[in-house]
C-alpha positions as CSV (number, residue, x, y, z in Angstrom):
1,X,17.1,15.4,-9.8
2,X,13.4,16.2,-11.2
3,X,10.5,14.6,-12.8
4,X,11.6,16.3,-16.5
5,X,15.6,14.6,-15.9
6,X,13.5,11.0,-16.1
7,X,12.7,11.5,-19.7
8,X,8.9,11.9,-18.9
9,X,6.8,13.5,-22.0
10,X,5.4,17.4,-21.2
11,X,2.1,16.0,-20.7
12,X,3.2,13.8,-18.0
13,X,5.4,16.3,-16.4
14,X,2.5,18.4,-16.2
15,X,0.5,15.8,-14.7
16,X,3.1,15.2,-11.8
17,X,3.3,18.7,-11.0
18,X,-0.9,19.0,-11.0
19,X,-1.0,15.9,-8.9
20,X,1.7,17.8,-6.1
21,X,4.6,15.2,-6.4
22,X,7.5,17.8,-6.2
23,X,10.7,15.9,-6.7
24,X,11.3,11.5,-7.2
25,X,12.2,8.9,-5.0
26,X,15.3,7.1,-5.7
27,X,13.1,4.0,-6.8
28,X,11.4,6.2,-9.3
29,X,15.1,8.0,-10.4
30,X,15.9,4.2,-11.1
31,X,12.7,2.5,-12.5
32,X,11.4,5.1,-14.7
33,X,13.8,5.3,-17.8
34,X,14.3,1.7,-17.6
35,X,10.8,0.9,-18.3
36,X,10.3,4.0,-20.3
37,X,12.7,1.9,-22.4
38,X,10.9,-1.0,-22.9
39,X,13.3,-3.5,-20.6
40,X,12.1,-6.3,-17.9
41,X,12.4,-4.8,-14.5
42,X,12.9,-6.6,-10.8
43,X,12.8,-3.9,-8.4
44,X,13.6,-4.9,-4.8
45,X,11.8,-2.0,-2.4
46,X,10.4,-1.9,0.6
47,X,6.5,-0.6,1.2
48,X,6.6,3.3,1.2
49,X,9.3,3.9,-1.2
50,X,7.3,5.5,-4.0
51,X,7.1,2.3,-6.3
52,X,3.5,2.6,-7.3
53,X,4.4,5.9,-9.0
54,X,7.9,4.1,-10.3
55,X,6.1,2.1,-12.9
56,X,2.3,4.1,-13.3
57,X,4.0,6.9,-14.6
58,X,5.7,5.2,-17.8
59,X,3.0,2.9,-18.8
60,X,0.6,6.5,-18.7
61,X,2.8,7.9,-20.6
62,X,2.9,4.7,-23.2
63,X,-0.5,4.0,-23.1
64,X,-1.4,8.0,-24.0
65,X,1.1,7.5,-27.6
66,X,-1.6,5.0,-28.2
67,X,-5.4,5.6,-29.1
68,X,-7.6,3.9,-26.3
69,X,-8.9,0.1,-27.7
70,X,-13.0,0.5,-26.5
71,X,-12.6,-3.6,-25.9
72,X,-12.7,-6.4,-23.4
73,X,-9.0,-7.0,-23.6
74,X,-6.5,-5.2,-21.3
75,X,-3.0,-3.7,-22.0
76,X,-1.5,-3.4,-18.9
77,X,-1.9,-5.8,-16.0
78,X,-1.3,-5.3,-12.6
79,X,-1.0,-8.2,-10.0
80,X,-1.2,-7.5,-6.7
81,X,-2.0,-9.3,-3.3
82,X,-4.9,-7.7,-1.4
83,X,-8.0,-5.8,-2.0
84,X,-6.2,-2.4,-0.3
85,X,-3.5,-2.6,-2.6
86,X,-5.5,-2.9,-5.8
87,X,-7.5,0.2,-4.3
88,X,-4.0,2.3,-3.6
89,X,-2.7,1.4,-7.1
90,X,-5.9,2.4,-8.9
91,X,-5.7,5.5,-7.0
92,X,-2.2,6.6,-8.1
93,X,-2.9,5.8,-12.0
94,X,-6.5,8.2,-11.7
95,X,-4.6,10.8,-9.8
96,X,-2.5,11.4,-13.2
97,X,-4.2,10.4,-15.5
98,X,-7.3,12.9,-14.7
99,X,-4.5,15.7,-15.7
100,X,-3.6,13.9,-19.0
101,X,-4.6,15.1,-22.4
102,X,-7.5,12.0,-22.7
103,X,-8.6,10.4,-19.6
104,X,-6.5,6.7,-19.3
105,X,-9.1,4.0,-17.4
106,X,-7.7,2.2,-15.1
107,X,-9.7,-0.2,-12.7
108,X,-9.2,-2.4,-9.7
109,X,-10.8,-5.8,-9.4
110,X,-10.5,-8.1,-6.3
111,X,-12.8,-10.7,-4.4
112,X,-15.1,-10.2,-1.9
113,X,-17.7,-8.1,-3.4
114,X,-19.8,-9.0,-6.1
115,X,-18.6,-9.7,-9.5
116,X,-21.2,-8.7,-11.8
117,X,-20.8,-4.3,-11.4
118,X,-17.2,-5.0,-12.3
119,X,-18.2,-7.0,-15.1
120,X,-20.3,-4.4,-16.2
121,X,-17.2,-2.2,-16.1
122,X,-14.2,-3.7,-17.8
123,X,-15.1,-2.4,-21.0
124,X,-12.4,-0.2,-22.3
125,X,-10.1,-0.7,-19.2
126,X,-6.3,-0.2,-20.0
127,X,-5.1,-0.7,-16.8
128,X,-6.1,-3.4,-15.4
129,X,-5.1,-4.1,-11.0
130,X,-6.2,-7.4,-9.9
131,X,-6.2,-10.2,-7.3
132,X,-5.5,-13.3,-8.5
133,X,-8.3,-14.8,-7.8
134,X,-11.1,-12.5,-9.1
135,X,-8.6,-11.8,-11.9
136,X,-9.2,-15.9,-12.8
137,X,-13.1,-15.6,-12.2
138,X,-13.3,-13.3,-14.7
139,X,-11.4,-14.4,-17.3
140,X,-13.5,-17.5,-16.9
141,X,-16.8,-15.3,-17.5
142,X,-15.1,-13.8,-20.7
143,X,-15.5,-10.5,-18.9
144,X,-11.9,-9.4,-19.9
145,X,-9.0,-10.4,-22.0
146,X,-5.6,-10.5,-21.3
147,X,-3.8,-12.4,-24.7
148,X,-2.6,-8.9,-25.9
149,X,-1.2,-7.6,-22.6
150,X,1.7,-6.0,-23.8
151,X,3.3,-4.9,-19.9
152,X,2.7,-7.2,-16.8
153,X,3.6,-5.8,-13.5
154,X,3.7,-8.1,-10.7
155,X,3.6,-5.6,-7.1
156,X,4.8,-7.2,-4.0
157,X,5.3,-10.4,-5.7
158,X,6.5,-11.9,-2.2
159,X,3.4,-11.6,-0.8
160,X,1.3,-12.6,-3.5
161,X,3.6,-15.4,-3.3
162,X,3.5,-15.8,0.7
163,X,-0.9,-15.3,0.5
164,X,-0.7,-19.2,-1.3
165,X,-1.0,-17.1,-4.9
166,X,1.4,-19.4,-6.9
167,X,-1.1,-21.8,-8.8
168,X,-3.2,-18.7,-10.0
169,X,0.0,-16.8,-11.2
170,X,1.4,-19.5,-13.0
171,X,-2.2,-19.9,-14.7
172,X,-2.4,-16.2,-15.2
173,X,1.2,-16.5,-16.9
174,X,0.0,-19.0,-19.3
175,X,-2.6,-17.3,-20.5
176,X,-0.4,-13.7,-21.2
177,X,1.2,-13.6,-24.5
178,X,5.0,-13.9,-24.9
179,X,5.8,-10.8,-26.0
180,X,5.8,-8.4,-23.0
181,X,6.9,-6.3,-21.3
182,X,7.7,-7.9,-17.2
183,X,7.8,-5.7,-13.9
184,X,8.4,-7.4,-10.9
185,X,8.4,-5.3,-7.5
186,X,8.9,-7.5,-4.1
187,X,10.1,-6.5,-0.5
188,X,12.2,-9.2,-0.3
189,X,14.0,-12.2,-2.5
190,X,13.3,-15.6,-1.2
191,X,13.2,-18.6,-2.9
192,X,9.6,-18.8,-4.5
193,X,10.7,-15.0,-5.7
194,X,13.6,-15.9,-7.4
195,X,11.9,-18.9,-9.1
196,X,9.3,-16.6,-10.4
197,X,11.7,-13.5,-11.6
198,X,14.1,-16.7,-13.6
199,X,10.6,-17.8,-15.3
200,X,8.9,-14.5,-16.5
201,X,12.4,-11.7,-16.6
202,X,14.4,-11.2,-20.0
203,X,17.7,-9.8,-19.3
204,X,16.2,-7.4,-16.5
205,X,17.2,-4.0,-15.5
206,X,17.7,-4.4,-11.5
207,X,17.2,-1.9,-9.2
208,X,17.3,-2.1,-5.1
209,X,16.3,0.3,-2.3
210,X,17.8,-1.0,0.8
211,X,14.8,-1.5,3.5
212,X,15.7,0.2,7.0
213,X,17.3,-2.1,9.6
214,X,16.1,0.2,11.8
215,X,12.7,3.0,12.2
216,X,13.0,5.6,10.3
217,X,14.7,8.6,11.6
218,X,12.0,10.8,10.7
219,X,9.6,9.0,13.0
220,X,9.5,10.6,16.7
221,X,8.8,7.5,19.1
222,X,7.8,7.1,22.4
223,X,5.8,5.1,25.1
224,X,3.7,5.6,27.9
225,X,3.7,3.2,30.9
226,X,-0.5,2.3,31.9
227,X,-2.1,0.2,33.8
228,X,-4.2,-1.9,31.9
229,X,-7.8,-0.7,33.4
230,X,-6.3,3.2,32.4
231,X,-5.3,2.1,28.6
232,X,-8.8,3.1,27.2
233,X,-9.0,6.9,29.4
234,X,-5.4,7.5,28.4
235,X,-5.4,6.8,24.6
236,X,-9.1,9.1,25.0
237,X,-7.0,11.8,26.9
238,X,-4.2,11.3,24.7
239,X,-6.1,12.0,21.2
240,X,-8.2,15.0,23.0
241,X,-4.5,16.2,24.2
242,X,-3.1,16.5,20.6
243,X,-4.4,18.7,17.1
244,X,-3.8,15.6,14.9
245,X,-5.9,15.5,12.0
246,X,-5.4,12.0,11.3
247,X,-4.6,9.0,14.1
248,X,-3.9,5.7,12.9
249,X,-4.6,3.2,16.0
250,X,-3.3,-0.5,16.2
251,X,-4.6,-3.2,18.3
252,X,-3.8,-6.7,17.8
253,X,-7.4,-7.9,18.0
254,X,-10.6,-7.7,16.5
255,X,-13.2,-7.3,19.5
256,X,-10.6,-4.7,21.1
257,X,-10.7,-2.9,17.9
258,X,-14.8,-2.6,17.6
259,X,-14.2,-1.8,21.3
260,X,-11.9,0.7,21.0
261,X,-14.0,2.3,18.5
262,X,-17.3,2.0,20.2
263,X,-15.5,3.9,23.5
264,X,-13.9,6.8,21.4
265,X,-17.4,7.2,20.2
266,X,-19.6,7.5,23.2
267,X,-16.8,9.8,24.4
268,X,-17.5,12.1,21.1
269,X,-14.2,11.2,19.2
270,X,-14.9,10.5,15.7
271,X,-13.3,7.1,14.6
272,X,-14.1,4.0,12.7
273,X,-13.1,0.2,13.0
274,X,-11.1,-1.9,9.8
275,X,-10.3,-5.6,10.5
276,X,-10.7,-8.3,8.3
277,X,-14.6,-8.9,9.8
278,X,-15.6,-6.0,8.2
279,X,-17.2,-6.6,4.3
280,X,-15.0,-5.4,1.7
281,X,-17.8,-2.2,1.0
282,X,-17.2,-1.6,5.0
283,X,-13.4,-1.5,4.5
284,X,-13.2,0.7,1.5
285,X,-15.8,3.0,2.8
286,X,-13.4,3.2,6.0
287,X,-10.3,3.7,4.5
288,X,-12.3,6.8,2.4
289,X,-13.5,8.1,4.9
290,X,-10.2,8.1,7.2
291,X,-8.2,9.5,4.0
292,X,-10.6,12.3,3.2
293,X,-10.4,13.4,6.5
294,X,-14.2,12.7,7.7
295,X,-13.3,10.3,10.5
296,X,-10.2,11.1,12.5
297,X,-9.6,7.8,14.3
298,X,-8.9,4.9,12.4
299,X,-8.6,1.5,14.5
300,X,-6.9,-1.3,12.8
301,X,-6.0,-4.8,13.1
302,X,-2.7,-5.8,11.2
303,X,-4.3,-6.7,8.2
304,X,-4.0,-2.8,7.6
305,X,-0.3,-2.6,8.3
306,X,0.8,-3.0,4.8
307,X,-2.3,-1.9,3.3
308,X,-2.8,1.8,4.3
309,X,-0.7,4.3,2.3
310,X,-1.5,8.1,3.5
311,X,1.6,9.9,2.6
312,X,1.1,12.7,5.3
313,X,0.0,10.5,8.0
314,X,1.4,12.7,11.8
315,X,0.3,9.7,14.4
316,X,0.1,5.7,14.5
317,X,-0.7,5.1,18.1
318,X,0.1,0.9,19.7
319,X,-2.9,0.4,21.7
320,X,-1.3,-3.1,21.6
321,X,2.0,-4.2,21.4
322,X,2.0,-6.3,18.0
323,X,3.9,-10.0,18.4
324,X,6.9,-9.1,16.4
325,X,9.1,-6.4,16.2
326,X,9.1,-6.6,12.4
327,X,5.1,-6.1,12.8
328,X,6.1,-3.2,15.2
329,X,8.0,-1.4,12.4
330,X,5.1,-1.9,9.8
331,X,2.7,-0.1,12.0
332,X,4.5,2.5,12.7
333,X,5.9,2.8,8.9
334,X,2.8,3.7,8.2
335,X,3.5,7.4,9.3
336,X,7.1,9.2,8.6
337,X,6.7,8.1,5.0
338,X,8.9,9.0,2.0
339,X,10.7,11.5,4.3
340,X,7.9,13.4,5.8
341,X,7.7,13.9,9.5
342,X,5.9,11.6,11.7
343,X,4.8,10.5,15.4
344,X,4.3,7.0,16.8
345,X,3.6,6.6,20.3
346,X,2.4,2.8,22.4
347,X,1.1,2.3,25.2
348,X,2.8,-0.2,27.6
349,X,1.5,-2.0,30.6
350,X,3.6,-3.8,32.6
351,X,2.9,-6.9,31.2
352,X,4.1,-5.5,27.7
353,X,7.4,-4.2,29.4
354,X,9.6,-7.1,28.7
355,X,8.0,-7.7,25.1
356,X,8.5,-3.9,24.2
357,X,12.3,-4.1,25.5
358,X,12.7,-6.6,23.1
359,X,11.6,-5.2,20.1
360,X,13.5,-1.8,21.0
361,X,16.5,-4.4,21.1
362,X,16.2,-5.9,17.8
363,X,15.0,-2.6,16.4
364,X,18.7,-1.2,17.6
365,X,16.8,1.9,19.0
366,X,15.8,3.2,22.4
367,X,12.6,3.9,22.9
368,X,11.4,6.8,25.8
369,X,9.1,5.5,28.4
370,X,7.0,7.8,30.0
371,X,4.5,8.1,33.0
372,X,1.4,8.8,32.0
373,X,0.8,11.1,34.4
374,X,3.4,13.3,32.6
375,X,0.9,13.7,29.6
C-alpha cells in the first residue's frame, strides 16, 4: 500500500513524497479515506502510530479545494492536551503544507506564554491546535472564531480528559456549530471517553491499532548494574562510548535532571534540561534544539514521555527507574518508533534491582543485566 492507493490529490502526494514519508501506517491506511469522505471518525491508537499525519493530510487536502478566508474565524480545530503536543501537530501540518500549491497556516496556541503575539497572529489561521484553556481565553478576547468550524479533531481525547479538561470541552462544544465534521483520537476508551465520543460522533467510521502489550521488538534493551556514587561517571562514559547523534535521558526528578545536565556539561557533553520548571520559551527552545541536532543530550522528567516525537530517535537512556512499568514503556517508546530501529539502555543500582524485575515481569520480557565494568 502507498500514499496515491488513499485517494490523496497529486498535489498532496507530491507533498508526502517532498516531506520523505515513504509508505503509511496502518492508522493512516484506515483514517485517511474515511475522513477524506467526510464521515465522524473515533480512532483508538496508541502514541507513535502515525495519527498526526492520519487526519492532517485530508483536511490539507480539503482546506487547499477551498480559497483561504483572511479572517478571525477558524476551519479546522484541533484540541489537544499539552503545549508539546500542539507544537508536534503544528509541525506536521507546516511540513506539508510548505510543499502545497498555496501555503495552508496552521498555528498552535497553548498557555503559559503570553497571549497577546498569538493574538496578533490568528488572522487568517485555518488550522487552528489548541489547549483548552488558552483556546477559551481567546475566544473570550474575540481574538478568533470558531462558529464556522466545519472539522473538529479532538487528539488524545483521554488525556485531555484525564489533565481535568472536561468543563472547557464541553464549553468549547457549545460554542462549535452543528454541522461538522468530528475526529476523535484517544489511547484508550474509558468511561469519560465514551461519554464524550456518544455526545459529539454521528454514525462514526472506527478504526483501532492495538497498543503493544509488550516493548517493541524493534527496541534493543538492556541494563547495567551501578553503584549509586558510579551512576553519574557511567552514564558520562557511556555517552562518550557510543556515536549517537541523539540521547534521550530520563530521570524521575527535577534537581537530578538540572544535575545531570550541569555534570554532562562541565565534562564537555553538550546536553540540555526539560522538566516542567522550565518556562514554556525554555521548553520549546529545548526540544528545538535537541531535534535539530544542536544539543545531543536531552534530560527529561516524565512530563516529556508522551510529549517528545523524533521519529529517528537511536537511544533513551533510564538514569532512573520510573515508578511504573507502563511509565517504563513510554520512555523508552520514545525511540524504536513507527518501525525504525532503536536502543534503550537503564541503569540499575541495587536498590532498583527488585523494582526493575518487576517491570521486566509485567512487561513479559527479559531484560540483560550487565556489569558495568563490561562497557
Amino acid at each position: 500500500m502507498n500514499f496515491s492507493e488513499l485517494g490523496l490529490s497529486k498535489d498532496l502526494i507530491n507533498a508526502v513524497e517532498r516531506a520523505k514519508y515513504e509508505s503509511p501506517y496502518p492508522i493512516q491506511v484506515q483514517a485517511i479515506p474515511s475522513i477524506l469522505e467526510k464521515k465522524d471518525l473515533l480512532g483508538l491508537a496508541p502514541t507513535g502510530s502515525g495519527k498526526t499525519a492520519a487526519y492532517i493530510l485530508p483536511i490539507l487536502q480539503r482546506l487547499l479545494d477551498k480559497e483561504a478566508a483572511l479572517e478571525r474565524f477558524v476551519p479546522v480545530l484541533v484540541i489537544v492536551p499539552t503545549r508539546e503536543l500542539a507544537v508536534q501537530v503544528a509541525e506536521v501540518a507546516e511540513n506539508f503544507s510548505r510543499f502545497l500549491p498555496r501555503r495552508i497556516k496552521s498555528m498552535a496556541v497553548f498557555g503559559g506564554v503570553s497571549i497577546n503575539p498569538q493574538m496578533m497572529r490568528l488572522h487568517g489561521v485555518e488550522i487552528l491546535i489548541a489547549t483548552p484553556g488558552r483556546l477559551i481565553d481567546l475566544i473570550g478576547r474575540r481574538a478568533v472564531g470558531i462558529s464556522r468550524v466545519h472539522t473538529l479533531v479532538l487528539d488524545e481525547a483521554d488525556k485531555v480528559l484525564n489533565m481535568g479538561f472536561r468543563e472547557e470541552v464541553e464549553h468549547i462544544l457549545e460554542l462549535l456549530p452543528g454541522n461538522r465534521q468530528n475526529i476523535l483520537f484517544s489511547a484508550t476508551m474509558d468511561q469519560e471517553v465514551e461519554h464524550l465520543t456518544q455526545k459529539i460522533l454521528r454514525e462514526p467510521t472506527r478504526i483501532q491499532v492495538e497498543a503493544p502489550d509488550f516493548t517493541p521488538e524493534q527496541i534493543e534493551q538492556k541494563a547495567y548494574r551501578v553503584s549509586p556514587e558510579n551512576k553519574g561517571p557511567f552514564l558520562r562514559q557511556l555517552i562518550k562510548s557510543g556515536e549517537w547523534k541523539q540521547i534521550l535521558v530520563f530521570a524521575s526528578s527535577i534537581r537530578t535532571a538540572d544535575n545531570v545536565v550541569a555534570k554532562l556539561c562541565k565534562n564537555g557533553i553538550d546536553a540540555i534540561a526539560f522538566h516542567g520548571e522550565k518556562s514554556q520559551g525554555a521548553r520549546t527552545e529545548a526540544l528545538s534544539r535537541f531535534k535539530s541536532g544542536k544539543t545531543r543530550v536531552l534530560v527529561a522528567t516524565d512530563l516529556a514521555a508522551r510529549g517528545i516525537d523524533i521519529q529517528f530517535l537511536p537511544l533513551v537512556i533510564n538514569y532512573e527507574l520510573p515508578r511504573s512499568p507502563k511509565d517504563y514503556i513510554h520512555r523508552i517508546g520514545r525511540t524504536g518508533r513507527a518501525g525504525a530501529d532503536g536502543e534503550a539502555i537503564s541503569l540499575i543500582t541495587p536498590e532498583e534491582l527488585h523494582h526493575f524485575k518487576v517491570i521486566q515481569k509485567k512487561m513479559g520480557k527479559r531484560v540483560p543485566l550487565l556489569d558495568s565494568e563490561s562497557l
